[in-house]
C-alpha positions as CSV (number, residue, x, y, z in Angstrom):
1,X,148.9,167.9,132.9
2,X,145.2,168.8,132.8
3,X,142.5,166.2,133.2
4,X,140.3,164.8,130.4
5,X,137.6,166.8,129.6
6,X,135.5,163.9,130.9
7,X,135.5,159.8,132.3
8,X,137.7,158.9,129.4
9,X,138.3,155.1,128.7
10,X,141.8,153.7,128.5
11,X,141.7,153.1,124.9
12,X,141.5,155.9,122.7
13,X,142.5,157.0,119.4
14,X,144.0,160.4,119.6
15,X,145.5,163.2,117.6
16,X,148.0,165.8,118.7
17,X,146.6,169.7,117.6
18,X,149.0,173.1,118.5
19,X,147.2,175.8,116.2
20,X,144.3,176.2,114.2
21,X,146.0,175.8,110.9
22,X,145.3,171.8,111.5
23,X,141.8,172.2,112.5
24,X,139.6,171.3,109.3
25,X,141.8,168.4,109.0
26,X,141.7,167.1,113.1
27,X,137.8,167.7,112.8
28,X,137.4,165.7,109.4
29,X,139.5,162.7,110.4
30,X,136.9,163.1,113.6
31,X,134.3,162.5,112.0
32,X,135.7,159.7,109.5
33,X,136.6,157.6,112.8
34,X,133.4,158.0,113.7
35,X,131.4,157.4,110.7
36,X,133.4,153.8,110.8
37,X,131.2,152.6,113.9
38,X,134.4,152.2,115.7
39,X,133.7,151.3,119.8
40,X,136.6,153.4,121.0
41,X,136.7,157.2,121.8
42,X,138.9,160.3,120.4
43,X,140.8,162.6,122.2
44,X,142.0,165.6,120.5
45,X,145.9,166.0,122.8
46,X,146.4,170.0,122.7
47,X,149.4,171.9,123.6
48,X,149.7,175.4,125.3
49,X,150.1,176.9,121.9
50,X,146.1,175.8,121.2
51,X,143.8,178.9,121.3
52,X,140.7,179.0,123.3
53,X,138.8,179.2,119.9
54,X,140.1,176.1,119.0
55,X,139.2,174.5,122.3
56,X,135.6,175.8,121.7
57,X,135.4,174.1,118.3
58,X,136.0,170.7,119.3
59,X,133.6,171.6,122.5
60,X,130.8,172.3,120.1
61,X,131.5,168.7,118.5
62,X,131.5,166.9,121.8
63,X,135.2,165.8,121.2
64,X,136.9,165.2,124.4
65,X,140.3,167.1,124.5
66,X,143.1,166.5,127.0
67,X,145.8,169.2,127.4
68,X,149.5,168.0,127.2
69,X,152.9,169.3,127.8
70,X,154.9,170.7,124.8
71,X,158.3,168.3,123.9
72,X,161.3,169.5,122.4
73,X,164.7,168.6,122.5
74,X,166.5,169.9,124.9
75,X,169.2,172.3,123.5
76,X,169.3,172.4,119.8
77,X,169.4,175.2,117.2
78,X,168.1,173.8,114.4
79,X,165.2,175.4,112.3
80,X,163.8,172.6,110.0
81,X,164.4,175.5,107.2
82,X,163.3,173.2,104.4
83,X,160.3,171.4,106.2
84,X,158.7,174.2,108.7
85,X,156.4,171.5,110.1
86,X,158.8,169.5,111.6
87,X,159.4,171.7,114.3
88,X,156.2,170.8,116.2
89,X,156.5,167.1,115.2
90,X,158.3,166.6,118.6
91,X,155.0,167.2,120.4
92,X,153.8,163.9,119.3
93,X,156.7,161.9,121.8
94,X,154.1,162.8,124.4
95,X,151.9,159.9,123.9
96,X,154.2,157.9,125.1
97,X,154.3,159.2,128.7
98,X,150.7,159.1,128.9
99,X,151.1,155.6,131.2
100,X,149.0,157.2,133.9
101,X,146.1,158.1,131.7
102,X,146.1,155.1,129.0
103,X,146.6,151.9,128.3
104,X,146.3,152.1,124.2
105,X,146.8,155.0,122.1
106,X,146.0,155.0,118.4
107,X,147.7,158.3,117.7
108,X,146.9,159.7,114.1
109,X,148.0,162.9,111.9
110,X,145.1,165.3,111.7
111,X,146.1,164.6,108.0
112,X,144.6,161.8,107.6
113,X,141.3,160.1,106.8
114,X,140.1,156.8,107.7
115,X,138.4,154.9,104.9
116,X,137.4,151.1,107.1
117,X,136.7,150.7,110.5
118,X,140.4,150.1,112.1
119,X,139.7,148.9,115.3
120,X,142.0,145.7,115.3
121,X,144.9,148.1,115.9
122,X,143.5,148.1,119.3
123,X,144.2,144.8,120.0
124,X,148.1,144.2,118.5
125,X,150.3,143.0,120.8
126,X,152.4,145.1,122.5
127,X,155.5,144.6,125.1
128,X,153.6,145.1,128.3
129,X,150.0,143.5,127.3
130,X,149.1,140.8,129.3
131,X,148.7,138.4,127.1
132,X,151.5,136.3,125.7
133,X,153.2,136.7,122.4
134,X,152.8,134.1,119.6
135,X,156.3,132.5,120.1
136,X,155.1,131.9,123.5
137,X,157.6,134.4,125.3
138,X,155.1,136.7,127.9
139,X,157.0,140.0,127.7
140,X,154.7,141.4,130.3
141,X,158.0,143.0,132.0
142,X,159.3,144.5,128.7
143,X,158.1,148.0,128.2
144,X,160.8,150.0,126.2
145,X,162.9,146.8,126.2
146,X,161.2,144.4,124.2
147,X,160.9,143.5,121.0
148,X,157.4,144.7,120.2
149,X,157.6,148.5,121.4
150,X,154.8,150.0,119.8
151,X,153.6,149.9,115.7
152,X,153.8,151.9,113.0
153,X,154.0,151.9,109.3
154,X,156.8,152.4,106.8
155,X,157.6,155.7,105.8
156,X,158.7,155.5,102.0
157,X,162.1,157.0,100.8
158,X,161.3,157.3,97.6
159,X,161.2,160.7,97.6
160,X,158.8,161.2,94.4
161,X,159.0,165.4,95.3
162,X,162.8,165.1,94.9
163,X,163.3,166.9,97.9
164,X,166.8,168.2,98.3
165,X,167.3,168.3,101.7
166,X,166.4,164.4,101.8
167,X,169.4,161.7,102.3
168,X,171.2,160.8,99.3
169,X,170.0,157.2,100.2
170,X,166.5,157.5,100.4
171,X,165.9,156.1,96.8
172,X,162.8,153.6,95.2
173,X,165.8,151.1,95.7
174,X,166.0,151.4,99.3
175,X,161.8,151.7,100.0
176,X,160.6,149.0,102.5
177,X,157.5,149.3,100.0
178,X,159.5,148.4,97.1
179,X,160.4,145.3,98.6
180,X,157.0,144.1,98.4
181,X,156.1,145.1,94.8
182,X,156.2,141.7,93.8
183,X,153.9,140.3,96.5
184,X,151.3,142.8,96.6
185,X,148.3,140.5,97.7
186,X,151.0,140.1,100.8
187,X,151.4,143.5,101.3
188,X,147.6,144.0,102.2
189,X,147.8,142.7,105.1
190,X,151.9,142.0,106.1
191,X,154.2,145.0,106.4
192,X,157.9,144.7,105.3
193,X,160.2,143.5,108.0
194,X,160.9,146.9,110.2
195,X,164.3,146.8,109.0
196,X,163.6,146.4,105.7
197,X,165.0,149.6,103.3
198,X,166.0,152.8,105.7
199,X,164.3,151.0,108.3
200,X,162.5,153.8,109.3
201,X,158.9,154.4,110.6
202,X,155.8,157.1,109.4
203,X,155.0,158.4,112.3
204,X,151.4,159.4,111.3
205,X,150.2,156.6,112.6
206,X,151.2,155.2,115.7
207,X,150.1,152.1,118.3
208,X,151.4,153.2,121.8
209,X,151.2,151.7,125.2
210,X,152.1,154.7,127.3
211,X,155.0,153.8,129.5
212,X,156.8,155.8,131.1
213,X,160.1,153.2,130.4
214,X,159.5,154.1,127.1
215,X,159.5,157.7,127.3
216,X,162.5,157.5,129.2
217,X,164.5,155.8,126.6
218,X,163.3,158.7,124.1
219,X,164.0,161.7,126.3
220,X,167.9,160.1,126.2
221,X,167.7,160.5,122.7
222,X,165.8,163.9,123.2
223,X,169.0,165.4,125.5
224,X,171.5,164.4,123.1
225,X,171.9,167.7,120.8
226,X,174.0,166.0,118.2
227,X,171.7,163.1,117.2
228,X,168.9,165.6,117.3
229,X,170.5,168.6,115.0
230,X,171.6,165.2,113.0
231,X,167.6,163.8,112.4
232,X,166.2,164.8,108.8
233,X,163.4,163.3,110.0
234,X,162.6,164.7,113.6
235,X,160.5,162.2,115.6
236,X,160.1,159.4,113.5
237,X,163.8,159.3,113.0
238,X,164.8,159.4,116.8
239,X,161.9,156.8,117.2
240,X,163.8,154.7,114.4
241,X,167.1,155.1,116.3
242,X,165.6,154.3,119.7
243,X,164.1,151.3,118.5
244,X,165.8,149.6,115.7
245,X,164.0,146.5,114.6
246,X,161.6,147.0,117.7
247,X,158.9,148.2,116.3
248,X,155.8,146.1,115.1
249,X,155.3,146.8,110.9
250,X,152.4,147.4,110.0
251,X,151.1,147.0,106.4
252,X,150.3,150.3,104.1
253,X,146.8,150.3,104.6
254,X,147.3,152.0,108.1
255,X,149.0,154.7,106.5
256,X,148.8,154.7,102.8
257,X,150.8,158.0,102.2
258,X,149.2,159.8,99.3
259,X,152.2,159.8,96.9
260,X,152.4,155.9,96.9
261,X,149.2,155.5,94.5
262,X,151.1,157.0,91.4
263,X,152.2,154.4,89.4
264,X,155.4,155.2,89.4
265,X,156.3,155.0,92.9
266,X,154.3,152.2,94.6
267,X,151.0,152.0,92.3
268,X,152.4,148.2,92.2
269,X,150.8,147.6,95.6
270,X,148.3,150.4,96.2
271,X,144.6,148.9,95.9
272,X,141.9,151.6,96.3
273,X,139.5,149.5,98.0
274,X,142.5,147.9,100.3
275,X,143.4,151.4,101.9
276,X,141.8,151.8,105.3
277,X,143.6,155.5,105.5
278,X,144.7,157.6,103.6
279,X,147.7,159.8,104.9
280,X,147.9,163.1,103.5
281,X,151.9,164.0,103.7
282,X,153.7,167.1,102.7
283,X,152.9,170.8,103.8
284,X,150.0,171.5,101.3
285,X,147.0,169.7,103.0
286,X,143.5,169.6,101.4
287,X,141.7,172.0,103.1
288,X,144.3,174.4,101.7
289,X,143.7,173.5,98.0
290,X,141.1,174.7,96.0
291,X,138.3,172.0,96.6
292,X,136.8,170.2,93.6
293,X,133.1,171.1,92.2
294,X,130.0,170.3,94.5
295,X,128.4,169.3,91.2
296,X,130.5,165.8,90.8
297,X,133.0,167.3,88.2
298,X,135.8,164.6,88.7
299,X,139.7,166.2,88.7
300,X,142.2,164.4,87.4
301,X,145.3,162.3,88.5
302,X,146.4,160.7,91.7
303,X,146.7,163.4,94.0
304,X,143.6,164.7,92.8
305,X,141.2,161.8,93.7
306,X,142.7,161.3,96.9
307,X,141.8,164.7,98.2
308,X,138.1,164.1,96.1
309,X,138.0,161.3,99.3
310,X,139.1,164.0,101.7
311,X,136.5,166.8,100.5
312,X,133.5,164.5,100.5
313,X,134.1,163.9,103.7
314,X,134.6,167.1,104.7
315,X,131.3,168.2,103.0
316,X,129.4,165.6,104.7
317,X,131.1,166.5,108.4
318,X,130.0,170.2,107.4
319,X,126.1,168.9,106.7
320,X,126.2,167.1,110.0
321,X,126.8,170.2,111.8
322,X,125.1,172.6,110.0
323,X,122.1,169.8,111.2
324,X,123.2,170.2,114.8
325,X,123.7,174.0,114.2
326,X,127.3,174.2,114.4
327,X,128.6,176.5,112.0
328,X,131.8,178.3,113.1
329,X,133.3,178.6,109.7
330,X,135.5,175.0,110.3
């Protein structure tokens, strides 16, 4: 593993990049971290699949990058046919080993866009933090064993696109979020119980402590060809497994997936002013859309005015550089 491009502190928010096709996106949520005042560093984590060019780019931008090994299961034939994407979701397991290098790691999708300085996720207790727990227990000595293994939000199987390929299960009936669509003030700031629904975990967002006990338990799962030709739902799925009910919940705002504003799927809790990031899902990001007018003409629905929050963004990263005489087309 290659060292830090420079003296890196030990608690970092990171995001995982193998080509450039994710490189608007890595470079905007960049600059949204960093437009929130927020004391920690990012670390762009690059695999051997990452051109030089790309490497160059985040140079220019003074983003530090750290080079990481590529994961994937061990022997398995399976394509991800219907989702593409989900063959390089694997790489993101790497955070976990990274015991040697950190001791937090905020890992977000380079589809994502933070809205409010985030920072507390820094400090959410973890099973190996050295302070005690509020039941009392210290579970200093319970790194991939404990009940508080990392955090993460819901993902939401409500599958508004009406994917075909998705469980049968995965209906508004069994959403975590749905559960909470009579509490909504609650769900501000409480996530469902990590059991609640599918019981399963986004993975766009995650709150590691690297440990390499942890990664140990995953790479079980990882060497085990029929749970991993039997995941839908590559690494948040064999994270969900691993860790049943293990996993700190955290509320929406940490990763308020983009289909959950319409009202018809979790518009019950979703508060525009609540969301601290916005989460981008499904293989049509943004920057691959046709942007909306410079002039202030307003599109129309959901969708629409989420990615209005990605593009100003965007357009204000791109006048920041253009200031520092970066322009490389990004």
């Amino acid at each position: 593993m290659a060292l830090l491009s420079e003296p890196q502190p030990r608690m970092v928010w990171a995001s995982l990049i193998t080509n450039l096709s994710y490189l608007p996106g890595l470079l905007t949520l960049h600059h949204s971290l960093r437009r929130t005042q927020t004391a920690y560093p990012f670390v762009a984590l690059y695999t051997p699949t990452f051109p030089e060019s790309g490497l160059s780019a985040l140079t220019a931008r003074g983003i530090r990058t750290l080079a990481v090994p590529a994961i994937k299961p061990a022997t398995t034939n399976r394509k991800y046919d219907a989702d593409p994407r989900f063959a390089e979701t694997w790489n993101k397991l790497v955070v976990f080993s990274l015991e040697d290098v950190f001791d937090r790691v905020v890992l977000l999708d380079g589809d994502m866009l933070v809205r409010k300085n985030i920072d507390e996720l820094m400090e959410i207790p973890l099973d190996g933090d050295a302070n005690e727990h509020e039941d009392g227990e210290d579970e200093h000595d319970g790194l991939g064993s404990g009940r508080r293994v990392f955090a993460a939000s819901h993902a939401c199987a409500c599958n508004p696109m009406k994917k075909a390929h998705y469980p049968a299960h995965w209906t508004p009936q069994n959403c975590a979020f749905t559960t909470q669509h009579k509490t909504p003030t609650i769900a501000q700031s409480t996530g469902a119980p990590s059991t609640a629904g599918v019981g399963m975990l986004n993975s766009g967002l995650l709150v590691v402590k690297p440990s390499l006990a942890t990664f140990g338990a995953i790479e079980t799962l990882l060497n085990m060809p029929e749970k991993v030709n039997s995941y839908t739902f590559p690494d948040q799925e064999l994270l969900s497994e691993a860790f049943t009910g293990r996993w700190v919940p955290l509320p929406y705002v940490y990763n308020a997936l983009k289909t959950m504003r319409a009202g018809d799927v979790h518009g019950a809790i979703w508060r525009d002013g609540e969301v601290k990031n916005v989460h981008y899902i499904f293989a049509v990001k943004p920057w691959q859309e046709e942007p909306p007018s410079k002039e202030g003409r307003k599109q129309e629905g959901e969708g629409d005015m989420l990615n209005e929050w990605w593009w100003e963004m965007n357009w204000e990263r791109q006048r920041w550089e253009k200031e520092k005489g970066i322009e490389d087309g990004y």
